[in-house]
C-alpha positions as CSV (number, residue, x, y, z in Angstrom):
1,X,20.2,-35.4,13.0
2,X,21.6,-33.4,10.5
3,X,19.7,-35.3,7.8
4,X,16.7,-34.1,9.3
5,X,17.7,-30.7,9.6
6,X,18.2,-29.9,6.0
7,X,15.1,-31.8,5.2
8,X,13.5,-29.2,8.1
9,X,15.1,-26.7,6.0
10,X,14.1,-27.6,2.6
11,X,10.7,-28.5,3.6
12,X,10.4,-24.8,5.0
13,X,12.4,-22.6,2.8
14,X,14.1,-21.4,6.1
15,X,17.8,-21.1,4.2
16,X,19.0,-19.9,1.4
17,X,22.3,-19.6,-0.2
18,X,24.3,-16.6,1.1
19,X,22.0,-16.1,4.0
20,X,23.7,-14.6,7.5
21,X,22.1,-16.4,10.3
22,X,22.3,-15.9,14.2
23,X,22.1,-18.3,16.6
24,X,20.0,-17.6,19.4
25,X,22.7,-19.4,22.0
26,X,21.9,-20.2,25.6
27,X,24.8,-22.7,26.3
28,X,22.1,-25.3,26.6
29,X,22.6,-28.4,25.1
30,X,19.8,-27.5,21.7
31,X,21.3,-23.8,21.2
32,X,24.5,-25.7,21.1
33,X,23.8,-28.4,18.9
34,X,22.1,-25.6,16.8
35,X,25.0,-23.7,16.4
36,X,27.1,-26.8,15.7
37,X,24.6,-28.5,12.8
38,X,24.7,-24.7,11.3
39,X,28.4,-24.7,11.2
40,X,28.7,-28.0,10.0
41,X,26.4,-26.7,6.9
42,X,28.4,-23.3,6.9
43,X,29.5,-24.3,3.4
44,X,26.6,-26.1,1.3
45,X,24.1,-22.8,2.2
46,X,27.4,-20.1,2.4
47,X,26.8,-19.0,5.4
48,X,27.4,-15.7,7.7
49,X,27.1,-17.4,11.1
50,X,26.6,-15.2,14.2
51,X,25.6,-16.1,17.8
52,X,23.4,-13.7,20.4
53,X,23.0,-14.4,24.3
54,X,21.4,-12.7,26.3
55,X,21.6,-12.5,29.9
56,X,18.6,-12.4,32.4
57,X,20.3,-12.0,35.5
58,X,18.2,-14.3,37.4
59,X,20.7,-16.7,38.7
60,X,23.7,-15.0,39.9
61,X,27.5,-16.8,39.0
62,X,25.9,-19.5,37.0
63,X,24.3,-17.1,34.6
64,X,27.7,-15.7,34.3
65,X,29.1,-19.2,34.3
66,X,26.6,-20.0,30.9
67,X,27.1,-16.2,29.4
68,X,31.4,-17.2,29.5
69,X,30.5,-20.8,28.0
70,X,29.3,-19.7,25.4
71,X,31.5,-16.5,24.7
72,X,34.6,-19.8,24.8
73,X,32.4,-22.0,22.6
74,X,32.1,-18.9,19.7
75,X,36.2,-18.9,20.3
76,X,36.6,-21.9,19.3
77,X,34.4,-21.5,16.1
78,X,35.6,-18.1,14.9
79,X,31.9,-17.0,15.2
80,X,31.0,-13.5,16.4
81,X,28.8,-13.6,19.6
82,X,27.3,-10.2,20.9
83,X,25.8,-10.4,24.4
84,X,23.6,-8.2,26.1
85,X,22.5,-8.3,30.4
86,X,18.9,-7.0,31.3
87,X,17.4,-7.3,34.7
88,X,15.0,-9.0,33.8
89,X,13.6,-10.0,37.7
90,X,13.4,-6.0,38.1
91,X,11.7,-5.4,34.8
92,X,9.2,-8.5,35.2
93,X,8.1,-6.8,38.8
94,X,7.9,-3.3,37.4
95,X,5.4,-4.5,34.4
96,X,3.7,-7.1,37.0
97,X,4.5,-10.0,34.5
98,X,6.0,-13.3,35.2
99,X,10.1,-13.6,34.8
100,X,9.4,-16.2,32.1
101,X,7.2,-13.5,30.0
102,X,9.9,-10.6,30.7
103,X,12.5,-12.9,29.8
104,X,10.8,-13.8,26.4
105,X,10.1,-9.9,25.3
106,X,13.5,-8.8,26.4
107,X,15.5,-12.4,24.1
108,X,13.0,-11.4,21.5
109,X,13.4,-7.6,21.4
110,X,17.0,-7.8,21.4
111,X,17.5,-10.5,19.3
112,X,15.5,-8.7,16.6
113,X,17.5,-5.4,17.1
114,X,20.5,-7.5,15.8
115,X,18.6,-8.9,13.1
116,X,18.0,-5.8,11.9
117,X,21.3,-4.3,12.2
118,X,22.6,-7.3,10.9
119,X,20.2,-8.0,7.8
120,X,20.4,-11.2,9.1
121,X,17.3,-13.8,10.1
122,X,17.5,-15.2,13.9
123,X,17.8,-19.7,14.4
124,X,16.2,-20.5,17.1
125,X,16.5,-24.2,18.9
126,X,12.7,-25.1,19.4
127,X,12.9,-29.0,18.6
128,X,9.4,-31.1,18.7
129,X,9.5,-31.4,22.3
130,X,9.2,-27.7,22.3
131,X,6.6,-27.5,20.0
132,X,4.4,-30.3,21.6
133,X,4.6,-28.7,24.9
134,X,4.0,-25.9,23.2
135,X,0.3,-28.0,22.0
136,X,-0.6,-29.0,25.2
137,X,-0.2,-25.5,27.0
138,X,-2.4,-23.8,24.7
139,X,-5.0,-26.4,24.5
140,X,-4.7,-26.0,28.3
141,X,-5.5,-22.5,27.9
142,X,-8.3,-22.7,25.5
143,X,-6.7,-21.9,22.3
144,X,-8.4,-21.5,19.1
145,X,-7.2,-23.5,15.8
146,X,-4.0,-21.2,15.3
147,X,-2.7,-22.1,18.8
148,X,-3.1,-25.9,18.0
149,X,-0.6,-25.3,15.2
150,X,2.3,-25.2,17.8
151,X,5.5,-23.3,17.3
152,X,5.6,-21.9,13.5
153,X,8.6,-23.2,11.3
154,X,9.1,-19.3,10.1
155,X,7.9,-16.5,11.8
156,X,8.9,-13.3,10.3
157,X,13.0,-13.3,10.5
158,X,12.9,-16.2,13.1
159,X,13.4,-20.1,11.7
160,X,13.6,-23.0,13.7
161,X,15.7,-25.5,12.0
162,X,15.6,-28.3,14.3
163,X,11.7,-28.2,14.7
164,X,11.8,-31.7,13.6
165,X,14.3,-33.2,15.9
166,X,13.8,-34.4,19.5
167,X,15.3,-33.5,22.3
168,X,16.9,-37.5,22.8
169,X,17.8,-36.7,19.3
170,X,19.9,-33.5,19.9
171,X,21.2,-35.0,23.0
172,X,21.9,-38.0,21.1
173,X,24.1,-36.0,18.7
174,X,25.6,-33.6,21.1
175,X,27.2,-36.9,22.8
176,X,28.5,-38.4,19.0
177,X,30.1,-34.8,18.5
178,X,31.7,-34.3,21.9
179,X,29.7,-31.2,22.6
180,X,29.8,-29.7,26.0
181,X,27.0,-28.0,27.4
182,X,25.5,-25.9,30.3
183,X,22.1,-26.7,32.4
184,X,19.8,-23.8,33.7
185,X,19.4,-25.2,36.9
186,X,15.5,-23.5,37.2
187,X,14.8,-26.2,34.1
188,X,14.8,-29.4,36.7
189,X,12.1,-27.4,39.2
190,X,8.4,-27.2,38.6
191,X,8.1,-23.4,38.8
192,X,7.4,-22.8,35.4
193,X,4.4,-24.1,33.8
194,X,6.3,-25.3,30.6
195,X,8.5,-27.2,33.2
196,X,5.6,-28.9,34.7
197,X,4.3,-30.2,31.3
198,X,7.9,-31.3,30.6
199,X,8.1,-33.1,33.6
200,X,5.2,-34.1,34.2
201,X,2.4,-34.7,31.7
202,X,5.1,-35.5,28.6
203,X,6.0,-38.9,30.7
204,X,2.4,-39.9,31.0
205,X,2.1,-39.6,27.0
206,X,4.8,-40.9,26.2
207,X,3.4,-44.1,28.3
208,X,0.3,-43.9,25.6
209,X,2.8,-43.4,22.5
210,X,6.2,-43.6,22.6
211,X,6.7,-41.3,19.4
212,X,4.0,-38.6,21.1
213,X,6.4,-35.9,19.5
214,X,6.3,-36.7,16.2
215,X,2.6,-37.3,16.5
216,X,2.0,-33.8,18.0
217,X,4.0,-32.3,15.1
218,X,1.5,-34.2,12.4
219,X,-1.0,-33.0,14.4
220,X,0.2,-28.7,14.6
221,X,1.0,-29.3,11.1
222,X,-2.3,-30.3,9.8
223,X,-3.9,-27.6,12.6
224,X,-1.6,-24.4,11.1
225,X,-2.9,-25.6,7.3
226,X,-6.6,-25.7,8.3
227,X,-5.6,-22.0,10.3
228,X,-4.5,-20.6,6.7
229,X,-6.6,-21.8,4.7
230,X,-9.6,-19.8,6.8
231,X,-7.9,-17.2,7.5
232,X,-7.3,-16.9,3.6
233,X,-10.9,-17.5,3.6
234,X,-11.9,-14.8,6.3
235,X,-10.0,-12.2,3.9
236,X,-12.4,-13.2,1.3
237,X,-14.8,-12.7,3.0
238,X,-13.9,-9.5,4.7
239,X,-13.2,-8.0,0.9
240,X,-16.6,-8.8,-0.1
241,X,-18.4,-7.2,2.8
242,X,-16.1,-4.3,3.3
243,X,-18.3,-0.9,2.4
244,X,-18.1,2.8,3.4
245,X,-20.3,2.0,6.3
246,X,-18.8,-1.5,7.5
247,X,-18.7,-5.0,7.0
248,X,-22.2,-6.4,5.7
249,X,-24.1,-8.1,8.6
250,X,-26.2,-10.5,6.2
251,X,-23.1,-11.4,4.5
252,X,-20.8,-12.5,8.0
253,X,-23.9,-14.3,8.8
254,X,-24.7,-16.3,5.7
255,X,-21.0,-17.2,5.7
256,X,-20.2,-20.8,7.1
257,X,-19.1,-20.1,11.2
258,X,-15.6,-21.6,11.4
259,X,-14.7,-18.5,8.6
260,X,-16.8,-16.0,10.2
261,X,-15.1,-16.6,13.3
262,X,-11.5,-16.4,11.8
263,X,-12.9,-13.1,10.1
264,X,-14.0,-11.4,13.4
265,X,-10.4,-12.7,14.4
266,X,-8.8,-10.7,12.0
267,X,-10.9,-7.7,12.9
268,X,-10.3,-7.8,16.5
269,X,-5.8,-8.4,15.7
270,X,-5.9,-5.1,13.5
271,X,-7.0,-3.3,16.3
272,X,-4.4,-4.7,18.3
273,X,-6.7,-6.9,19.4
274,X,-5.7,-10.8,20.7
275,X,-9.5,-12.4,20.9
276,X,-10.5,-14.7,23.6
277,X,-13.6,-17.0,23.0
278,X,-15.7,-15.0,25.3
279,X,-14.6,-11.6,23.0
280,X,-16.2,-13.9,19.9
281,X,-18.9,-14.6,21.4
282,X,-20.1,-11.0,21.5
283,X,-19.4,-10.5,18.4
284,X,-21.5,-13.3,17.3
285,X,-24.0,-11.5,19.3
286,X,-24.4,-7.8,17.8
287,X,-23.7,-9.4,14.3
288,X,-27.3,-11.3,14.6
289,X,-29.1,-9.1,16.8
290,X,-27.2,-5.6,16.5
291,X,-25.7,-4.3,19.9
292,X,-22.4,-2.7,20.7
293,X,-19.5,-4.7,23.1
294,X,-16.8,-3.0,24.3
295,X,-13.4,-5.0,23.3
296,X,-10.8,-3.1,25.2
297,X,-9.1,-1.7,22.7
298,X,-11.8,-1.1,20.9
299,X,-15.5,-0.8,20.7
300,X,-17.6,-2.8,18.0
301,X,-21.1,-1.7,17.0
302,X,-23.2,-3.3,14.7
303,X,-26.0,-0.7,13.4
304,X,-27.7,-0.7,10.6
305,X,-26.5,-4.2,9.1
306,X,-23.0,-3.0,9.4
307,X,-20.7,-4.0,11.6
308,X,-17.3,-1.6,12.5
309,X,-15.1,-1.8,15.2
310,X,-13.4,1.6,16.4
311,X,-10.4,2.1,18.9
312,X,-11.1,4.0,21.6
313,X,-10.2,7.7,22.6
314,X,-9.7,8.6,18.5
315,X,-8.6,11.8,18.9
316,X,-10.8,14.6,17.0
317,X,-9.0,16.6,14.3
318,X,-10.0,20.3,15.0
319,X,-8.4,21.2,11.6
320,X,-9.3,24.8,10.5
321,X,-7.8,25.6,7.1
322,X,-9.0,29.0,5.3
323,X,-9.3,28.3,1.4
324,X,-7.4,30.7,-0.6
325,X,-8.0,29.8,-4.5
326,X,-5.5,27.1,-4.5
327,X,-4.3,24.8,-1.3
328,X,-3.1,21.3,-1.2
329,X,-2.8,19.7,2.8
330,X,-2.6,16.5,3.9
331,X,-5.3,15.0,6.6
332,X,-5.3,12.0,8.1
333,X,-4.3,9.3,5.4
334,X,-5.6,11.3,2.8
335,X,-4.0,14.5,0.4
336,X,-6.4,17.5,-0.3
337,X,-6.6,19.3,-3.3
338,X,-8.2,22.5,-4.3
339,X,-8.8,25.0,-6.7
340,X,-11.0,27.8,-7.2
341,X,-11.0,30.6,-10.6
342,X,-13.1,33.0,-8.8
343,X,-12.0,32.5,-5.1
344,X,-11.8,36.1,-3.6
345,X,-15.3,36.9,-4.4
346,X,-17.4,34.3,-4.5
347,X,-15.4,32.0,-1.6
348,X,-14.5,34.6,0.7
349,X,-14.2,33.0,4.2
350,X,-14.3,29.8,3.4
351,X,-12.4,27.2,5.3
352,X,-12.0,23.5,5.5
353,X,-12.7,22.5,8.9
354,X,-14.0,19.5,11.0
355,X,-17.2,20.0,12.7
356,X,-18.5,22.0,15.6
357,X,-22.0,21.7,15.6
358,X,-24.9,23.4,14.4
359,X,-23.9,23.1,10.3
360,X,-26.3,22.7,7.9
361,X,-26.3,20.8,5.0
362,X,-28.6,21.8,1.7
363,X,-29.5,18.5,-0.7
364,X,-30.1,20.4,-4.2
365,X,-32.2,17.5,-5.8
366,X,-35.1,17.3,-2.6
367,X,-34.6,21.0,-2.1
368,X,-34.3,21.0,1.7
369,X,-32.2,22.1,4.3
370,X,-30.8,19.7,7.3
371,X,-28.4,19.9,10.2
372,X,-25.3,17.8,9.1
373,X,-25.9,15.6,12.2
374,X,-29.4,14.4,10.5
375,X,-27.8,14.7,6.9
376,X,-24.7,12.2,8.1
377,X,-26.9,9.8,10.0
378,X,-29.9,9.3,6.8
379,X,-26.8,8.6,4.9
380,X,-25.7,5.7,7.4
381,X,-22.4,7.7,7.6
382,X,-20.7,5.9,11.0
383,X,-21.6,8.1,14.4
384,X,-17.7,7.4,15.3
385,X,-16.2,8.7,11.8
386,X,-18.1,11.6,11.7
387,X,-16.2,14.2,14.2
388,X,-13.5,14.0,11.8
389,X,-14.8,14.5,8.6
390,X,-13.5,16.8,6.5
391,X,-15.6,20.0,5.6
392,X,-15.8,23.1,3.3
393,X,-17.8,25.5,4.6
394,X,-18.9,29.6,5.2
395,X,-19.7,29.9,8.7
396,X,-22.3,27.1,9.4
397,X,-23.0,26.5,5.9
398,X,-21.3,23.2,4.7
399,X,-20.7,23.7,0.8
400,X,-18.8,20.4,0.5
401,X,-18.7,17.5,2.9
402,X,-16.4,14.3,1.8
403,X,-18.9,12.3,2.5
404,X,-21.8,13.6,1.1
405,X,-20.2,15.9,-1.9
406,X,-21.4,19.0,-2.7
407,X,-24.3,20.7,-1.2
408,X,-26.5,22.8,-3.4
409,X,-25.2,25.9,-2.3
410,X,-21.7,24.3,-3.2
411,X,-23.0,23.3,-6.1
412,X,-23.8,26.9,-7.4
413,X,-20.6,28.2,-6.1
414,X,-19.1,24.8,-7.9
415,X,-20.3,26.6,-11.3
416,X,-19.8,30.3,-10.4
417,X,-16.0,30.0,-9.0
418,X,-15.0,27.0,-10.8
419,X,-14.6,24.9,-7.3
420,X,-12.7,21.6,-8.0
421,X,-12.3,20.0,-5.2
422,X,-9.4,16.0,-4.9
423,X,-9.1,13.8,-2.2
424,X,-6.0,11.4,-3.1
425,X,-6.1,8.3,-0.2
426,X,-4.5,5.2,0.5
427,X,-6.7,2.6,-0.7
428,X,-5.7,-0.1,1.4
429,X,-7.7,-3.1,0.5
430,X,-6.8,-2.7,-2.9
431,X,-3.2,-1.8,-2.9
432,X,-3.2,1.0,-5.0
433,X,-3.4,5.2,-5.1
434,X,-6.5,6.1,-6.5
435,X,-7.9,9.7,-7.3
436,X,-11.3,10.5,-5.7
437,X,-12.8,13.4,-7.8
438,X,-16.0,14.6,-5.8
């Protein structure tokens, strides 16, 4: 089994020399043979070895009885275990979630709290079983492509070095090596779904293919390839029809639908978003036709050709800052600069402010006047970005609007005062600071 391990590990990058590690340790037999296969490869990777468990509380003396296992077994190897207890019955009936949920957020949560104190990345003992049980409850529930790659070999500062051994296997090897081990008694009954696949459906493959593990695995891995490579494709695609106003209808729609699916994916998760089908579906909808869904979270519209999804309850920026010749503020994601030579008499009163209502926007070249509402909406400037646009203005007379520029009575008091006017942002897409000069 060891063999296999560092091929896991080369295959995966998941070690390198010098690297501190902790063991996620139960007391069950894979934590232990985990913990065991690690220390037995303490010295070809030089290795800081540590060891976490964390207690759930759920089943009285012999949680205690697995918590002192392994505080003994850490003993024996010289390896540091820290150990935390969390009611995790209580806390799954206060945030109406099952056990097996709380109990996952609460290992994870704290096991990333050492990571972090620790600089250290977190070995956990998923093994192919795992990950094709795993397979089968997501494909029960519907999943997508990236579900059907199973458990991920790295994830952030988790690694799961014996992804590619079985559960006989580890058992196999806990026996050659004399290793003791615990049970949790709740993994023999069918409460839990996972159990019920174990216990259940797992027999009945095995009946079709003896090696249904290994085959699953093939299977995840080629699934998790096919995930990246659209999702690399989807951020193409979103690049290319990102604009001021959206993402380009015609251009989602004339892309091929497996990427424009994992696009409107990748929309949905960066508004904290986890899609179901049926949340696709709409989205589908308004990019063909137009429309608006609600998403939860958010709220999608797709207007004009463009499609933008905004979280709900934004909160408005009433941001009322009087301009006196030379001012630099931050707002929002952005850093405003400005400048005047001739402030105190020809930019008296003037502030920079969001809007109220009832401004009015001059266009020099058409020599008109417009409300701002009717100015913002001909220039297909987003009805849910607009309340928090950034203004200069004399009462209700905009001068400069950061979306438009300068009006043409800005314009005049441009050249009269010598108005300069920066907006340094974040440009996210591209990576870099870049200075907006309107």
């Amino acid at each position: 089994m060891t063999d296999a391990v560092v091929q896991t590990v080369a295959r995966h990058d998941l070690l390198q020399n010098g690297d501190s590690v902790i063991v996620a340790l139960s007391g069950g037999a894979d934590s232990v043979a985990l913990l065991h296969v690690l220390y037995s490869l303490k010295e070809q990777y030089n290795l800081k070895l540590y060891a976490a468990h964390l207690n759930h509380q759920l089943r009285g003396e012999e949680a205690d009885r697995d918590e002192q296992f392994c505080k003994i077994l850490c003993e024996k190897y010289n390896i540091p275990l820290y150990r935390k207890s969390v009611p995790v019955g209580a806390l799954a009936a206060e945030r109406k979630i099952s056990e097996e949920l709380c109990g996952r957020e609460e290992r994870y949560r704290f096991f990333e709290a050492l990571s972090g104190a620790l600089h250290a990345k977190v070995a956990t003992a998923h093994n192919a079983d795992d990950n094709a049980e795993t397979l089968l409850f997501h494909l029960a529930r519907g999943s997508a492509l990236q579900g059907a790659g199973g458990i991920p070999p790295k994830r952030g500062v988790f690694i799961r070095p014996l992804l590619g051994c079985t559960r006989a296997q580890i058992e196999r090897y806990c026996a050659a090596n004399g290793l003791d081990y615990v049970t949790d008694s709740t993994n023999l009954r069918d409460d839990y779904t996972r159990n019920k696949i174990r216990h259940q459906l797992t027999p009945l493959l095995r009946e079709l293919n003896p090696r249904w593990e290994q085959a699953a695995a093939r299977f995840c891995e080629s699934a998790a390839q096919a995930a990246d490579f659209l999702d690399a494709q989807a951020a193409l695609l979103l690049q290319s029809a990102a604009s001021d106003s959206g993402y380009a209808a015609k251009l989602l729609l004339d892309a091929h639908p497996a990427v424009r699916s994992a696009a409107l994916t990748r929309l949905c998760r960066a508004e904290g978003i986890a899609p179901e089908t049926r949340h696709l579906r709409l989205l589908e909808g308004i990019v063909a036709h137009g429309g608006a869904v609600d998403l939860g979270k958010a709220t999608a519209v797709c207007k004009q050709q463009y499609l933008r999804l905004a979280a709900k309850h934004q909160q408005k920026n009433n941001l009322e800052i009087p301009f006196d010749g030379d001012i630099s503020f931050p707002y929002r994601d952005k850093l405003i600069t400005a400048q005047s030579d001739n402030s105190d008499r020809e930019l008296k009163n003037a502030v920079f402010r969001t809007r109220r209502g009832g401004e009015r926007f001059s266009f020099a070249e058409r020599r008109l006047t417009k409300p701002l509402r009717k100015a913002l909406n001909e220039q297909k400037i987003p009805a849910e970005q607009r309340d928090n646009l950034l203004l200069l203005c004399m009462g209700d007379d905009v001068l400069w609007c950061e979306s438009l520029g300068f009006s043409a009575k800005g314009e005049q008091l441009r050249l009269a005062a010598g108005l300069r006017i920066d907006i340094q942002q974040n440009q996210h897409s591209k990576g870099e600071e870049q200075c907006i000069r309107m």
